[in-house]
C-alpha positions in Angstrom: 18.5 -13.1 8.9 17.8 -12.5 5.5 18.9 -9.5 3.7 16.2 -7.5 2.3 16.6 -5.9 -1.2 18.2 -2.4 -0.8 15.2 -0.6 -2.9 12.3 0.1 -0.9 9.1 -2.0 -2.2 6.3 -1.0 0.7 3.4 -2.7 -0.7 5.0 -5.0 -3.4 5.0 -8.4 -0.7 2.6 -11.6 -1.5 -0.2 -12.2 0.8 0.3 -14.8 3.6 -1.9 -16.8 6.0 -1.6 -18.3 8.9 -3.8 -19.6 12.1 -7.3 -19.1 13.2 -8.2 -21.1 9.7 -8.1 -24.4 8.9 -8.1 -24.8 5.4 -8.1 -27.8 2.5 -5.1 -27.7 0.1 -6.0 -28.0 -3.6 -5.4 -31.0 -5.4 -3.8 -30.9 -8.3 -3.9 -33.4 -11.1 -1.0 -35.7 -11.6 1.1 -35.9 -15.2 2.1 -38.9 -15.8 5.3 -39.3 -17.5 5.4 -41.0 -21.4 4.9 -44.5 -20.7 6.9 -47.2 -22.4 6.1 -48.7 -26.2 6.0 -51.9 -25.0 5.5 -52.8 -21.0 6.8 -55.8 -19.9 5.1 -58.3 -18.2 2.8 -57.8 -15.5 4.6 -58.7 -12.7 7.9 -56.6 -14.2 6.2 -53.8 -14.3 6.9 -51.3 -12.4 4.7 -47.9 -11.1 4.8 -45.1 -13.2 6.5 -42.1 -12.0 4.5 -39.0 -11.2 5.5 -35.4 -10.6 3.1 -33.4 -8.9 2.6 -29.0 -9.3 4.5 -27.2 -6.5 2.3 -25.5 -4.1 2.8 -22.3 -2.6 1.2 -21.8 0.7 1.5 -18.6 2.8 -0.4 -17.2 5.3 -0.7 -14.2 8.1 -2.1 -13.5 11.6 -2.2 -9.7 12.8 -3.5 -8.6 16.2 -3.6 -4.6 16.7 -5.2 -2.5 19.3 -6.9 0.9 18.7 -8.2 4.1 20.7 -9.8 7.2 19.5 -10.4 10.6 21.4 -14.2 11.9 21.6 -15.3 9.9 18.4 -16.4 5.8 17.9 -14.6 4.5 15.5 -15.0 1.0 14.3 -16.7 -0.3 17.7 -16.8 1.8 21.2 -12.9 3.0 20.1 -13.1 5.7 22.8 -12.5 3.5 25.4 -9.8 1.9 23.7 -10.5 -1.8 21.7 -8.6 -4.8 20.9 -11.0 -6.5 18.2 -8.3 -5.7 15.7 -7.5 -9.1 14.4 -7.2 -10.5 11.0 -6.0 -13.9 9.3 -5.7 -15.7 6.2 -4.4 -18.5 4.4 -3.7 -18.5 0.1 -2.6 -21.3 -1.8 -1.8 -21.5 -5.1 -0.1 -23.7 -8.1 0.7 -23.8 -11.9 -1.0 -26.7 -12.6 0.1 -26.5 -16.6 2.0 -24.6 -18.5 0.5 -20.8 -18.5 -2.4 -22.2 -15.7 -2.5 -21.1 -12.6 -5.1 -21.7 -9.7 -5.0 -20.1 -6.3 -7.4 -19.3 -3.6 -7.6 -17.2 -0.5 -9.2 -17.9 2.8 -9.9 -14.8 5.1 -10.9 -13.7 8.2 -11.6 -11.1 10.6 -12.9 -9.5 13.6 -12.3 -5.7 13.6 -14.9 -3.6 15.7 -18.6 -4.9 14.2 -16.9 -6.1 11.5 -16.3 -9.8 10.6 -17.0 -11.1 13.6 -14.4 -14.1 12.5 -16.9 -15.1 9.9 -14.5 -17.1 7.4 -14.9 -15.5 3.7 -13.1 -16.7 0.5 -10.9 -13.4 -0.6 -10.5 -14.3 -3.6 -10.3 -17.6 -6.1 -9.2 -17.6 -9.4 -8.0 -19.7 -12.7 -5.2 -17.9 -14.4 -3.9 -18.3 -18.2 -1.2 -16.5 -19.7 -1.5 -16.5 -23.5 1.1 -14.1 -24.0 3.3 -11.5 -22.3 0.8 -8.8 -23.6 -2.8 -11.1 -22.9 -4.3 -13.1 -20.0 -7.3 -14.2 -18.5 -8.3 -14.4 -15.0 -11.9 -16.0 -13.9 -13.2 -17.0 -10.7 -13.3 -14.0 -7.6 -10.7 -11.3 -9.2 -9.6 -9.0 -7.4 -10.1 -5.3 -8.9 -7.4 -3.4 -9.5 -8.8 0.1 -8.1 -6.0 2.5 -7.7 -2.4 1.8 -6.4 -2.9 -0.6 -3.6 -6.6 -1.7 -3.6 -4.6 -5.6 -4.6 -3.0 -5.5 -1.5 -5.0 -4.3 1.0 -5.4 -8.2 2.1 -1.8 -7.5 3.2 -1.0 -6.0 6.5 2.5 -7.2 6.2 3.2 -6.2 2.7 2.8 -2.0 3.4 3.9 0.4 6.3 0.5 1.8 7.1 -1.8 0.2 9.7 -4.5 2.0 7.7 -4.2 2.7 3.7 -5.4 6.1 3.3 -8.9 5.8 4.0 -10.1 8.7 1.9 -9.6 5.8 -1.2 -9.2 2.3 0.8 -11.9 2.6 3.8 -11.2 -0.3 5.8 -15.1 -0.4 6.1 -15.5 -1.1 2.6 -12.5 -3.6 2.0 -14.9 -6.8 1.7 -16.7 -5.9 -1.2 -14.1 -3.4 -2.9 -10.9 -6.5 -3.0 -12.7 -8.4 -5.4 -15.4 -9.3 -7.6 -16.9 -13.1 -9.0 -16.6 -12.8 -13.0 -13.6 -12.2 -15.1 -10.8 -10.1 -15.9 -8.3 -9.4 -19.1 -4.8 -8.4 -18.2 -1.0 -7.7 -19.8 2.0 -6.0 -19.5 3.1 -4.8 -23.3 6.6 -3.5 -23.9 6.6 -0.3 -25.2 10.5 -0.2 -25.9 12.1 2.9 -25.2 8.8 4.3 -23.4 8.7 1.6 -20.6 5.8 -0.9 -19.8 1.9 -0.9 -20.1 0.2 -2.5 -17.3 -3.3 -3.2 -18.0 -6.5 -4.6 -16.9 -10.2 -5.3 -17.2 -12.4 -6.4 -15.7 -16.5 -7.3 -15.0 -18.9 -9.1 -12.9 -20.9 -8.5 -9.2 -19.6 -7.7 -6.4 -20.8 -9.7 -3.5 -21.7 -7.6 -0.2 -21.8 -9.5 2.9 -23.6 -7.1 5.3 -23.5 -9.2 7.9 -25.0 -7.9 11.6 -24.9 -4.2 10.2 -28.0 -2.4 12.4 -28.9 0.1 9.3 -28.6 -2.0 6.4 -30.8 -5.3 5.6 -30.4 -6.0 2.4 -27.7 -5.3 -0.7 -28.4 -6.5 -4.5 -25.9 -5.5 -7.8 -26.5 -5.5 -10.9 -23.5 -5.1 -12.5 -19.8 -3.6 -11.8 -16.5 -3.4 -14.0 -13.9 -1.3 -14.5 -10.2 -0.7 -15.9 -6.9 0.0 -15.1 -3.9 1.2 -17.0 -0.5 2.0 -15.1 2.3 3.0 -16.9 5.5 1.9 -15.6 7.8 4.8 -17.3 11.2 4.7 -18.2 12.4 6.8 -15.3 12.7 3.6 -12.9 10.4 3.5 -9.9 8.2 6.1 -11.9 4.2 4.7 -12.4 1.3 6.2 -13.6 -2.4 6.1 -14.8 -5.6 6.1 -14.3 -8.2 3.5 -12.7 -12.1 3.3 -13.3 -14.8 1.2 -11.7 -18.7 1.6 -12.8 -21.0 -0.2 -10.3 -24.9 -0.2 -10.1 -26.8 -1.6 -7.0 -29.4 -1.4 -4.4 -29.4 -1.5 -0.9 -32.1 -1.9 1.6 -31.5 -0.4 4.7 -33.2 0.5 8.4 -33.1 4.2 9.5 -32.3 5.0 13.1 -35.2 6.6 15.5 -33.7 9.8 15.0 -33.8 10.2 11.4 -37.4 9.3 11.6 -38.2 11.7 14.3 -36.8 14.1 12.5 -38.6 13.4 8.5 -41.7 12.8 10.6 -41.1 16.7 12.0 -40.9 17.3 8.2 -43.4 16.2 6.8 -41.3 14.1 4.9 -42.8 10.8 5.9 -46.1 10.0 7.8 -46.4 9.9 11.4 -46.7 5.7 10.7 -43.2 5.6 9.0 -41.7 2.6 9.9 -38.4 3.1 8.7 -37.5 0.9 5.8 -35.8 2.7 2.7 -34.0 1.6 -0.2 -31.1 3.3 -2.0 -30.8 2.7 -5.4 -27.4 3.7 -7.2 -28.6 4.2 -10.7 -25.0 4.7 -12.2 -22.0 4.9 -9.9 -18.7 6.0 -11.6 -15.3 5.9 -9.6 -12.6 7.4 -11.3 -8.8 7.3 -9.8 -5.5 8.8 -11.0 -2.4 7.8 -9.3 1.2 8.4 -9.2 3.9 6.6 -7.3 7.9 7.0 -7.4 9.7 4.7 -5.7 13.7 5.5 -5.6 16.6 4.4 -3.1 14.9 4.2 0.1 12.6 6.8 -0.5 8.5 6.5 -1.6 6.4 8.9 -2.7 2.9 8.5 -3.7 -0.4 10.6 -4.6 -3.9 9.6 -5.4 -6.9 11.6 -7.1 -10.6 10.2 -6.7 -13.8 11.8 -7.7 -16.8 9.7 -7.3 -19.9 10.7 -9.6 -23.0 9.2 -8.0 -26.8 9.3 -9.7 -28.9 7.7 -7.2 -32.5 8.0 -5.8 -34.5 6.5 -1.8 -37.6 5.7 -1.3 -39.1 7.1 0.2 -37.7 10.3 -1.5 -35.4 12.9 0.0 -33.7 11.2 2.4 -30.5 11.3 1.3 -28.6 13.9 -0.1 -27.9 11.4 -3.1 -31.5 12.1 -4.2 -29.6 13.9 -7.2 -26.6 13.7 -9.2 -23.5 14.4 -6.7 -19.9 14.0 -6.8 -17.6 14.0 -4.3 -13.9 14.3 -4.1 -11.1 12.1 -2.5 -7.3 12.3 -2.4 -3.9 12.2 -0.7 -0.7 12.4 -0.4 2.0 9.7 1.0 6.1 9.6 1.9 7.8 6.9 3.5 11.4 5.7 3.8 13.7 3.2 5.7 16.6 4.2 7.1 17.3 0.6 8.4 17.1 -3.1 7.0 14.4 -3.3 10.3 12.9 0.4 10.7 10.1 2.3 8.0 8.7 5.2 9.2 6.4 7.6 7.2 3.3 9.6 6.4 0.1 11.0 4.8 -2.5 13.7 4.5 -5.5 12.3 3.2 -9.2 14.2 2.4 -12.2 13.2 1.5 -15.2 15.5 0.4 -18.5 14.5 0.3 -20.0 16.7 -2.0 -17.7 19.1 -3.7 -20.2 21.9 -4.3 -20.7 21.9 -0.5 -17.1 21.1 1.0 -17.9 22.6 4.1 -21.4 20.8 4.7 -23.5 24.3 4.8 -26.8 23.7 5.7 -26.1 19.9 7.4 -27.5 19.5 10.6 -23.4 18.6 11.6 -21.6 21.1 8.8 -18.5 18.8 9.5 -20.4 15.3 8.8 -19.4 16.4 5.0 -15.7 15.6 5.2 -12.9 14.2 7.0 -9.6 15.3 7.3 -6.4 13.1 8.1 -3.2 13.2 9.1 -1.0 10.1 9.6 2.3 9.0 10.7 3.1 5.3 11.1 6.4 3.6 12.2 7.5 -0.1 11.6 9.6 -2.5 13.0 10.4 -5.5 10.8 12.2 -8.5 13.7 13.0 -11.0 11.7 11.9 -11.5 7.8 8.7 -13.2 9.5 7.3 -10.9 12.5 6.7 -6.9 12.7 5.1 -4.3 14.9 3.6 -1.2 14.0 2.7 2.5 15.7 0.3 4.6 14.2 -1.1 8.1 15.1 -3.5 10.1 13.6 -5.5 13.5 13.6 -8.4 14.3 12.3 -10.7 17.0 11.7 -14.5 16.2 10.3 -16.4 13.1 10.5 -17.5 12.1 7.1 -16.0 8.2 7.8 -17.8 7.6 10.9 -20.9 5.5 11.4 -24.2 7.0 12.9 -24.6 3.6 14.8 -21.6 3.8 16.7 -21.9 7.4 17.6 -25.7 7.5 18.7 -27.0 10.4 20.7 -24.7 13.3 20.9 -23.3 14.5 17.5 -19.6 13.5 16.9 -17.2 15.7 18.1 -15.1 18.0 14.7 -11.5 17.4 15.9 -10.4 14.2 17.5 -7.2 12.0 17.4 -6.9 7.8 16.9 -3.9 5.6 18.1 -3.3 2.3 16.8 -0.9 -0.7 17.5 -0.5 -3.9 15.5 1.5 -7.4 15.3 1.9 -9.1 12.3 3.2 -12.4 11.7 3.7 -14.2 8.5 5.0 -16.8 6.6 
């Protein structure tokens, strides 16, 4: 078996796919080596000798399991679900010096989610003026704190789920990437360390697929930056990450909700039920730390999300006005074996932070969601892995009014997960 490096790197492996997609391999153009001053005859000659780019191909399949205690999650969870499955396929090549193409196929079925529809991740030309300067065009993906890059990578990180107070698994679609372009580089700053920089602007596509409550989605517009300092203090990173999106969405509200504005006098007694969000101005700002030493990492993440949108009809959500709410956490993992990683995090996420404690909500703890974590890995071979996950949670600020229908969702409940992974 292969040895793994002795310094931990939890979410530093490439992407790979494998199975459930069948996939065309790019074709790259042939260079034809210099041919000679003066051929000889026809029927001397002989065929020119080509060399063609070397392609990388890799590729994943991961089946889990999950089950959750008085709460649906993702899907009727509380009677325990196996529509936990994800594949993809990337291939990629340096065509010329500096130029690199690559594409991503992708697909999933988790809970309502996917339903195996295949999606292209991400696709992308790459040129590398300098050291300090590149370009990326095509579908980028946006670096959004730490690990946003890799959460297309169930094999390259320890936790089942990222932290979902920052990386919801709901939103990982239209969060990975974006169609437009992106600047990038990694200046030396000597003695100081390394500057790694990016960014980037286009639309973001939203596939809502089957979703019951929402019908429609348009942007306008979305960029953003990133700057991580890689310090001289090795394994030491930090900086800040910023993404600014506007967009609309069109979206059905449930009988309830009606009931309940019609009770109001919000709506008239007719009120059918169509409504439109519209995020005027949506800033998501991130700071992040991360120290990787020995066989030891630590990481922490910051996120407050200033959000000026408006529904129509009006007062329906409490986004009518400017609010901001509040995200972070805290992670530690280590390995104590080549084959073993266990570890942990306490992630939160506030709705609105001048009403933590949802005051005045028809369910108070519909405002935030706390969770608690630990996950333990496996690795067999350098190819397949399993995974144990537990966590506990208190608040239901994540969880979707369609899947939890009738009853309100219980405040403290508890989710187990399992997953597979194989790779290549």
């Amino acid at each position: 078996m292969t040895r793994r490096p002795e310094k931990q790197k939890l979410f530093s492996r490439m992407g790979r796919a494998q199975g459930l997609i069948v996939v065309a391999v790019l074709l790259a153009p042939l260079r034809v080596l210099h041919a000679q001053e003066e051929p000889a005859p026809a029927q001397e000659v002989e065929a020119s000798p080509v060399a063609l780019p070397a392609v990388q191909l890799h590729g994943f399949v991961s089946q889990g399991a999950f089950l959750t205690t008085s709460n649906n999650y993702l899907g009727n969870s509380t009677h325990g679900s196996a529509e936990f499955t994800e594949a993809a396929l990337n291939v990629s090549s340096e065509v010329a010096d500096r130029l690199r193409v690559g594409l991503q196929l992708f697909t999933r079925d988790v809970g309502p989610i996917g339903d195996y529809k295949l999606t292209l991740d991400w696709a992308f030309l790459d040129y590398r003026f300098k050291e300090w300067l590149g370009m990326r065009a095509g579908r980028v993906k946006m670096p959004f704190g730490l690990y946003n890059e890799v959460n297309d990578v169930p094999g390259g990180r320890l936790p089942i789920l990222l932290p979902q107070s920052i990386y919801p698994v709901s939103s990982r679609d239209f969060l990975l990437a974006l169609t437009g372009a992106s600047l990038y580089g990694s200046p030396r700053l000597g003695e100081y360390g390394t500057l790694d920089y990016q960014v980037f602007f286009g639309t973001i596509f939203i596939d809502l697929g089957d979703s019951p409550e929402f019908i429609g989605a348009h942007t306008h517009r979305a960029g953003g930056a990133q700057a991580l300092w890689r310090t001289p203090i090795e394994g030491l990173r930090v900086g800040p990450s910023f993404l600014n999106v506007k967009l609309d969405f069109d979206f059905q509200l449930d009988q309830m909700t009606i009931d309940q504005l019609v009770m109001n006098g919000s709506v008239p007694p007719d009120f059918d039920g169509r409504a439109q969000l519209r995020l005027h101005d949506a800033n998501l700002l991130i700071g992040s730390v991360e120290y990787d030493i020995h066989r030891w990492l630590f990481a922490a993440e910051y996120s407050r999300y200033f959000i000026h949108a408006e529904t129509t009809p009006p007062g329906l959500l409490p986004g009518d006005e400017d609010t901001v709410s509040e995200r972070f956490y805290a992670l530690v993992s280590h390995r104590p074996t080549e084959q073993l990683s266990v570890g942990g995090y306490a992630s939160f996420q506030f709705n609105d932070v001048d009403n933590r404690s949802g005051e005045g909500l028809p369910v108070p703890h519909s405002a935030y969601q706390q969770d608690y974590a630990a996950t333990g890995r496996y690795d067999v071979n350098e190819f397949w892995l399993f995974k144990l996950e537990a966590h506990l949670l208190r608040g239901t600020a994540l969880l979707s009014r369609a899947d939890n229908a009738g009853d309100p969702p219980e405040k403290t409940w508890a989710m187990f997960l399992a997953q597979t992974v194989l790779s290549f």
